[in-house]
N, C-alpha and C positions, 0 to 999 in steps of 0.2 A: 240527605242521608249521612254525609260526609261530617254533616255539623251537630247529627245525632251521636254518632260513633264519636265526638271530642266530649261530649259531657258524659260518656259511660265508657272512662278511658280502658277500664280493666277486662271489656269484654273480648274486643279480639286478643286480645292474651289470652285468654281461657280457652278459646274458641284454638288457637294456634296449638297449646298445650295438648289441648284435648285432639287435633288432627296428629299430629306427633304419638300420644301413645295410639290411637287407632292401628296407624303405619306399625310401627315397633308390634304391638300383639299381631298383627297380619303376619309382620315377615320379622321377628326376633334378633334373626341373624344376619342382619343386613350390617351391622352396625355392632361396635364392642361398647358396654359403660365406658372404658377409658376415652373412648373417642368421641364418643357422643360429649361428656363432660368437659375436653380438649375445646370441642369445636365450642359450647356453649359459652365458654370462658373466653374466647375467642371473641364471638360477637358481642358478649356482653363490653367488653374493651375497647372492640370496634366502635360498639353506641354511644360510648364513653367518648373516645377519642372523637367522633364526629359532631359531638356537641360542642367540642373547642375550636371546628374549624370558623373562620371567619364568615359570618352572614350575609349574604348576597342578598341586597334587596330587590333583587326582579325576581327573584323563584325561594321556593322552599323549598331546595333540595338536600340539604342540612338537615331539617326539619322530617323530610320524606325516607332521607337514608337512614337515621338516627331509629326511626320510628320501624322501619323493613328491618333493620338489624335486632332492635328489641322483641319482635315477634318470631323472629328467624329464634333467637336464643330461648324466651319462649317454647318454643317448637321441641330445639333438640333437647329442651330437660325435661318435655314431655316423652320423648326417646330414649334418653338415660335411665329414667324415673323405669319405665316399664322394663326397658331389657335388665336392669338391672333385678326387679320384682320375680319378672318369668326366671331369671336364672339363681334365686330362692325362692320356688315355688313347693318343690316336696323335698323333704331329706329320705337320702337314702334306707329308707329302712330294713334291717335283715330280713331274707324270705323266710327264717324259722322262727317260732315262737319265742318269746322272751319275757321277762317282767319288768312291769309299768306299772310305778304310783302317777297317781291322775288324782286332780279336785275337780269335784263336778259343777260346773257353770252353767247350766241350762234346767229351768222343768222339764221334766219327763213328755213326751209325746209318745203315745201308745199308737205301734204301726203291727196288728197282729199279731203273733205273741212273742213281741220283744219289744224294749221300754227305750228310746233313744235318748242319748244325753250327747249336751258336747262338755267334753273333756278338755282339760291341759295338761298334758303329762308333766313331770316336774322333775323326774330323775327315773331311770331305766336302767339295767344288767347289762347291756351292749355298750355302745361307743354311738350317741346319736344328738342330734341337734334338738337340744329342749332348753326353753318348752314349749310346745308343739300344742296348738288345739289339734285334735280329735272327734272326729263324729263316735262316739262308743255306744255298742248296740248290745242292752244285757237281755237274756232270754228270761221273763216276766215272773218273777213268782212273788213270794211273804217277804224274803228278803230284799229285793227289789223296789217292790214297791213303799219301803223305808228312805230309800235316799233322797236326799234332798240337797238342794244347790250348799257348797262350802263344803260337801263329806269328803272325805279322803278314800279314794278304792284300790286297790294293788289288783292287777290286772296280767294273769299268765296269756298273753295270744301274741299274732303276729299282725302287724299293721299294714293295711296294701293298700295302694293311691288310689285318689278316687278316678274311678270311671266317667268317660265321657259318654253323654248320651243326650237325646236332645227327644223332650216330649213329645210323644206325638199328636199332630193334629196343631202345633205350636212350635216356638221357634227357641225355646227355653232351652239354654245346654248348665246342664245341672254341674259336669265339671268346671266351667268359666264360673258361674257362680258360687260354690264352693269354694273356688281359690279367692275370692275377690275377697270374698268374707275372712281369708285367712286360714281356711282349713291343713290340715295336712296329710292327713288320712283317714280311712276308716278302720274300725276294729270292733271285734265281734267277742262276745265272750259268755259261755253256758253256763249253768248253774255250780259249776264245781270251779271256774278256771277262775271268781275273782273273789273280791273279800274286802270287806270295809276296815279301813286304817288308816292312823293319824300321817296326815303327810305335810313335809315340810312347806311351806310357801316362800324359803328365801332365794331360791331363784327364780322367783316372777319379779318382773318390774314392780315400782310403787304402783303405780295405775292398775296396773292388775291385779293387785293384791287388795288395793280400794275398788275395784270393782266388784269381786268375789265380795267384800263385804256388803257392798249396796244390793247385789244381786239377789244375799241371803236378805238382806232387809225387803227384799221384793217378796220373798216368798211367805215374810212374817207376815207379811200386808194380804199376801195371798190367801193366807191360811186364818185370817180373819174375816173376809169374804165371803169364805168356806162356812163358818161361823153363823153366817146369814140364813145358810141353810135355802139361796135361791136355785131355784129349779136349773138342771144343766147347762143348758141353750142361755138363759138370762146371766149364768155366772158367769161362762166362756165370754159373751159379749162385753161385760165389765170386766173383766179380768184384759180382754186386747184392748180394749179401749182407753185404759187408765192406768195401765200396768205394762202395756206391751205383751204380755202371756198370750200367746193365741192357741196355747199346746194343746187346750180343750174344745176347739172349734171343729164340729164334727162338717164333713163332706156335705150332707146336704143343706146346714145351716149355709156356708161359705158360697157353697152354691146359689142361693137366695141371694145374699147379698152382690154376689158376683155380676148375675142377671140382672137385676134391678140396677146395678148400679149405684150403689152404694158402698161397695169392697173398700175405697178409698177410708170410709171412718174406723175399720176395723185396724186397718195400722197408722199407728202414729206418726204425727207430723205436725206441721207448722200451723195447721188448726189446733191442734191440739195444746201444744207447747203455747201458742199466742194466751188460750182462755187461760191458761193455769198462769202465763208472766201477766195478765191482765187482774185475776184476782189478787197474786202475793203481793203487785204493784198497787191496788186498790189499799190494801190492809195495811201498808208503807207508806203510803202519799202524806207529805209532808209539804209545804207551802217554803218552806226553807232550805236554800238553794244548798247548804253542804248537808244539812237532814236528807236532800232529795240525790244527793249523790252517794251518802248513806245507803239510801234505799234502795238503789237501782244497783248498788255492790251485792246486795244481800238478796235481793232477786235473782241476777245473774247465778251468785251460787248456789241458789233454791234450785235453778233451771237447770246448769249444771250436773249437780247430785242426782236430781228426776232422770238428765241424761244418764247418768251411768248406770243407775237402777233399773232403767228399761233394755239393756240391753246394748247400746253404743247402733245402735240401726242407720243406716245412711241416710233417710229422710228424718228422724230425730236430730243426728248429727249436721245437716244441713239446718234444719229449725235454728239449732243453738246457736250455731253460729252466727244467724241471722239476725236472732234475737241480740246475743253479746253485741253486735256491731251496733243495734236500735238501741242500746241500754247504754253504750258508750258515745252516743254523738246526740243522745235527745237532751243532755244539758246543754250543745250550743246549738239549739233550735235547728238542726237540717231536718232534711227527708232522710231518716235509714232506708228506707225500703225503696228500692230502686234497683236497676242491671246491676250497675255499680257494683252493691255488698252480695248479691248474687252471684256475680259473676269470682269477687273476693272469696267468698265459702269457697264455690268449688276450686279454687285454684289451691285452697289451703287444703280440704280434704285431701285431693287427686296429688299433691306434692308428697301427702303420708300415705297412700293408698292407692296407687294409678289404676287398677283393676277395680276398682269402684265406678269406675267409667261402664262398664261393662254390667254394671248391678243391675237389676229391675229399678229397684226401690228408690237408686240413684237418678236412676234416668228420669221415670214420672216423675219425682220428688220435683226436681230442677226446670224439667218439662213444664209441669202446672205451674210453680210458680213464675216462670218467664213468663207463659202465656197470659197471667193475671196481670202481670205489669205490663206487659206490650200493648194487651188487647183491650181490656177491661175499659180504661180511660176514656176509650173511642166509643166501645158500644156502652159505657155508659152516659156517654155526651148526647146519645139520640134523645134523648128527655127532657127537656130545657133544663136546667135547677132551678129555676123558681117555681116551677112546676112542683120539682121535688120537695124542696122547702117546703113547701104550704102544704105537703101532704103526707106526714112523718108513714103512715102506713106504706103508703103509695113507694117512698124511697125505701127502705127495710124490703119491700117485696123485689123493688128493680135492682138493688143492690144483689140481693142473693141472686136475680136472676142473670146478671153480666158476669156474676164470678165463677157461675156454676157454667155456662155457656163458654169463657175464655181459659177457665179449666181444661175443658174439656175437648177444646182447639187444643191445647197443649198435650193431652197424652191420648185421645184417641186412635191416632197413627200406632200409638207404641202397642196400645192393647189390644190394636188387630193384627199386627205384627207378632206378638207373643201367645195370644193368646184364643185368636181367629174371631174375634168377638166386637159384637158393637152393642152398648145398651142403650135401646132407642126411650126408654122413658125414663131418661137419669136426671131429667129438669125435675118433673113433679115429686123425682124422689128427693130431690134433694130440698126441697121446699120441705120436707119431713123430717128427716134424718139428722142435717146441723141443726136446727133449733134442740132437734133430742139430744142429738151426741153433746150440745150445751148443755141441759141441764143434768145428763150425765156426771157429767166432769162438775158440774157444780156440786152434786149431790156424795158422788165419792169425797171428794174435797171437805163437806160438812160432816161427812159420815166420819173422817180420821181426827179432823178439829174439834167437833162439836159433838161429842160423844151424849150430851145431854139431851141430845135433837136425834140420836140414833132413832128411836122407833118412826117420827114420824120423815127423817131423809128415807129411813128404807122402805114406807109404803109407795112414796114419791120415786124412790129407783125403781124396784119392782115395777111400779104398774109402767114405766117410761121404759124400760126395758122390753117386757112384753109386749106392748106396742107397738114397738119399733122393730121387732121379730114377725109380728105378725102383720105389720102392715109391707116387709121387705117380700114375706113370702108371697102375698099378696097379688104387690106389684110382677114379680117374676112368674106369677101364674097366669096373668093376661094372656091374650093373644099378641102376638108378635113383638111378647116382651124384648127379646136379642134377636140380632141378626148372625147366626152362625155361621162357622164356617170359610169365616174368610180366609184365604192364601194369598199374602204377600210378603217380599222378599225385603231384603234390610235396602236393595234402590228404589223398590216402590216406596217404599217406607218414606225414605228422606225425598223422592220427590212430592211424595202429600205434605212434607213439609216446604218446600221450597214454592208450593203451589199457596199453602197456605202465609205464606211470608209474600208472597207476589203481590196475592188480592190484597192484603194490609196495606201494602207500599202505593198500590192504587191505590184505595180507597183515600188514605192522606194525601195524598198527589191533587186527587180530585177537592177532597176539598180545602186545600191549600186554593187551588184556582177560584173557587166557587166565592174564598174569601177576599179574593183580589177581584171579584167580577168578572172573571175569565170565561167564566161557565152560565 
C-alpha cells in the first residue's frame, strides 16, 4: 500500500487539504487566516529545513518527518483557504431597496411565474462589494422574456442572503451549495421595479468579461438549435448535453433519466470533454512532432473556450484540467490519466474554490473518476486479454461494462446519501445511452462544421435523441426500476466507502498471494 501511495505522490496531499477545509467549514472559528497561514509557512520551512538534516542510514525518519510536515502544511492551507472563503461569503447588503446594474449571465429557467437568471451586479447607489453574482428572479412577462445572456438590467430591489434549507427526503443544503458556486444573494424584482440598460463591464475581471462573451456565444449556438425546430424534450436533451443548458429540462423528463440512471449524461464531464478533445485532436493529428505540439496547443484552447462557454461547472472544470495535464505530458509519452493528475486538479480547483468541496457535481465528478482508475484495471483483468484481443466485440462490450460498474462503486454512496436513491438497472442503461450521447456529440459537432450535411446530421440527431428519450423513460417505468427511499447519514456515507476501499485492498492482497502461490 505504502509503495502504491509513492507512485501517486500528490494524493495524500489532496486528501490532507481536503480533511483541513472539511474541519474549517465544521467549526470556522477554531482558527484565524493569519494563523492558520503563520503555521503553514511554518511547516512548509520545517519540510524544508528537514530535508537538510543529515541522512541516517538505518531509518527514514528524515524522510518520514519531511513527508508528516508537508501534509501537516497541506492541511492548514486547506484551513486558511476555507476560513478565509466563509469570512467573504455575503457582503453586507442594506435591508432597504436600492439600485443595481447587473449583466445577465445565465438562460432563463422558468419556476412559475417568475423567469430566473444569475446576475453580476456591476455598480450599485449604496456602498457595497461588487461584483457580486446574484440569483435575480423577474416576474415573467413580453418584456422578460426578451432578455438574453450579455443584456444589461438596472434593478430597484433589495438583496437578502440566501437561505438555508436542506431538501427534503435528501441531504442537499441548497445554502452550502449556492455559496460554493459563489453566489451572494437573491433579489426579486416585479414588473415595474427593473428595466434594460447598457451597463458598464470595466469592473469585472478579464475572465469574466470573456466569459459573458462565450456565454452570449452559447446562446447564439442555442438559438440555432431553436432553428431546428426539434420537439421540447429532444431540444432540452441537446441543448444539456452539448451546451450545458439544462434550463429547459422539464421535471418529469429529469425524472426519467434520474431513475433509469442515466442523469449522469445530461451534465457535462469528462465523457464528454474527452469525445469533443478526441475529434478536434483527430482533425489536428499530424505525424510531426512540433506540428503535433502545434496541435495539442490549439486543442487545449478549443477545450478551454468550450470550457468557458458552458458555464465553468465543476465537473467540466475538473474534465479540463485533466485533459490540459493529458495534452501536456502525451508529447513525452507518460500515462496522464492516473491518481496523480486527479488528485493535481483538485488540489488546483479546491486552492481557488475550497467550497467546491462541498459541491454535488464536485464530489461525483472526482468520485467516478477515482473509482474508474482505482477499480476498472482489476475488474477488467477478470477476462484474460487474449481473450479480449481476438474478440473486438467481446472487448467494447466488457470495456463499457468495468467502467459503468467502477463508476458506479464511486458515487453510488453519494447518490443515496443526497438523493435517497439507488438505480438498479444503470448497467443495461448505460449499454444505450454513451454509445447515444456519442453520436450525439458527433452529430452537433457536424451540425456547426458541416453546415452542408445539416439536413441529413439533423435526421440522425433527431431520431438519436428521441430514442434515447424514449428508451430512458422506458427503463424507469420497469418494475423495480429504483430503490427508494434510502436514509443515510454523511458516517454511513463514508463507511460504504471505507467498506468499499477494504474489499479492494483484499481483493489485491489475495491475489497478490495467489501470484506468489500462497493461495
Amino acid at each position: 500500500m505504502i509503495r502504491s501511495l509513492r507512485l501517486v505522490p500528490l494524493v495524500l496531499p489532496a486528501v490532507c487539504m481536503m480533511l483541513g477545509i472539511v474541519l474549517a467549514r465544521w467549526k470556522s472559528d477554531f482558527v484565524s487566516v493569519e494563523t492558520a497561514a503563520l503555521l503553514g509557512l511554518i511547516l512548509v520551512v520545517a519540510s524544508w529545513g528537514a530535508g537538510l538534516v543529515r541522512r541516517d542510514s538505518k531509518s527514514h525518519f528524515r524522510e518520514r518527518l519531511q513527508t508528516a510536515l508537508l501534509l501537516a502544511s497541506f492541511f492548514m492551507l486547506g484551513v486558511g483557504l476555507t476560513v478565509y472563503r466563509m469570512n467573504h461569503l455575503q457582503p453586507l447588503w442594506p435591508a432597504d431597496a436600492f439600485t443595481m446594474e447587473a449583466v445577465i449571465a445565465s438562460e432563463p429557467v422558468e419556476r412559475g411565474k417568475v423567469s430566473v437568471y444569475d446576475a453580476i451586479v456591476t455598480r450599485t447607489s449604496v456602498e457595497a462589494d461588487v461584483p457580486a453574482l446574484v440569483r435575480l428572479k423577474i416576474l415573467r412577462d413580453e418584456r422578460s422574456k426578451r432578455l438574453c445572456v450579455g443584456d444589461g438590467v438596472a434593478v430597484r430591489s433589495s438583496v437578502s442572503p440566501i437561505e438555508s434549507f436542506v431538501t427534503r427526503g435528501s441531504n442537499f443544503d441548497y445554502r452550502l451549495f449556492m455559496l460554493g458556486r459563489g453566489y451572494k444573494g437573491e433579489t426579486f424584482a416585479n414588473r415595474y421595479s427593473w428595466q434594460r440598460r447598457a451597463v458598464s463591464l470595466r469592473s469585472l475581471s478579464a475572465i469574466e468579461r470573456v466569459q459573458i462573451r462565450m456565454l452570449r456565444l452559447r446562446h447564439d449556438l442555442l438559438q440555432r438549435y431553436k432553428q431546428l425546430k426539434l420537439p421540447r424534450d429532444e431540444y432540452a436533451v441537446v441543448a444539456a448535453m452539448t451546451l450545458g443548458d439544462k434550463s429547459n429540462i422539464g421535471r418529469e423528463l429529469k425524472d426519467y433519466y434520474s431513475i433509469s440512471g442515466a442523469a449522469h449524461i445530461l451534465a457535462l464531464s469528462g465523457m464528454h470533454l474527452g469525445i469533443i478533445y478526441i475529434i478536434i485532436s483527430t482533425v489536428l493529428r499530424s505525424g510531426r512532432r512540433s506540428r503535433h505540439v502545434l496541435g495539442q496547443l490549439l486543442t487545449l484552447a478549443a477545450i478551454w473556450t468550450y470550457t468557458l462557454m458552458v458555464g465553468l461547472s465543476p465537473s467540466v472544470l475538473r474534465a479540463a484540467v485533466m485533459i490540459t495535464i493529458m495534452g501536456v505530458v502525451s508529447v513525452s509519452g507518460r500515462n496522464p490519466m492516473s491518481l496523480n493528475s486527479l488528485a493535481f486538479a483538485a488540489i488546483v480547483m479546491l486552492a481557488v474554490n475550497p467550497l467546491l468541496l462541498f459541491d454535488i457535481s464536485f464530489q461525483m465528478s472526482f468520485a467516478a473518476v477515482a473509482a474508474i482508475l482505482i477499480f476498472n484495471p482489476w475488474i477488467y483483468g477478470l477476462v484474460p486479454l487474449p481473450t479480449l484481443f481476438d474478440h473486438s466485440v467481446l472487448k467494447w462490450f466488457w470495456g463499457l461494462t468495468t467502467v459503468s460498474l467502477s463508476a458506479q462503486l464511486g458515487v453510488a454512496p453519494l447518490i443515496a446519501y443526497y438523493f435517497g436513491r439507488f438505480s438498479v438497472y444503470f448497467l443495461p442503461t448505460n449499454y444505450v445511452v454513451i454509445p447515444a450521447a456519442t453520436v450525439i456529440l458527433y452529430c452537433a459537432f457536424a451540425l456547426f462544421c458541416l453546415p452542408f450535411l445539416a439536413s441529413v446530421v439533423m435526421v440522425v440527431l433527431a431520431w438519436t435523441v428521441g430514442f434515447l428519450n424514449r428508451f430512458v423513460a422506458w427503463i424507469s417505468g420497469l418494475p423495480g426500476a429504483s430503490i427508494e427511499g434510502i436514509h443515510i447519514g454523511a458516517m454511513q456515507t463514508a463507511v460504504c466507502y471505507a467498506i468499499i476501499v477494504c474489499v479492494m485492498l483484499l481483493l489485491v492482497h489475495f491475489r497478490v498471494l495467489r501470484r506468489h502461490g500462497d493461495v
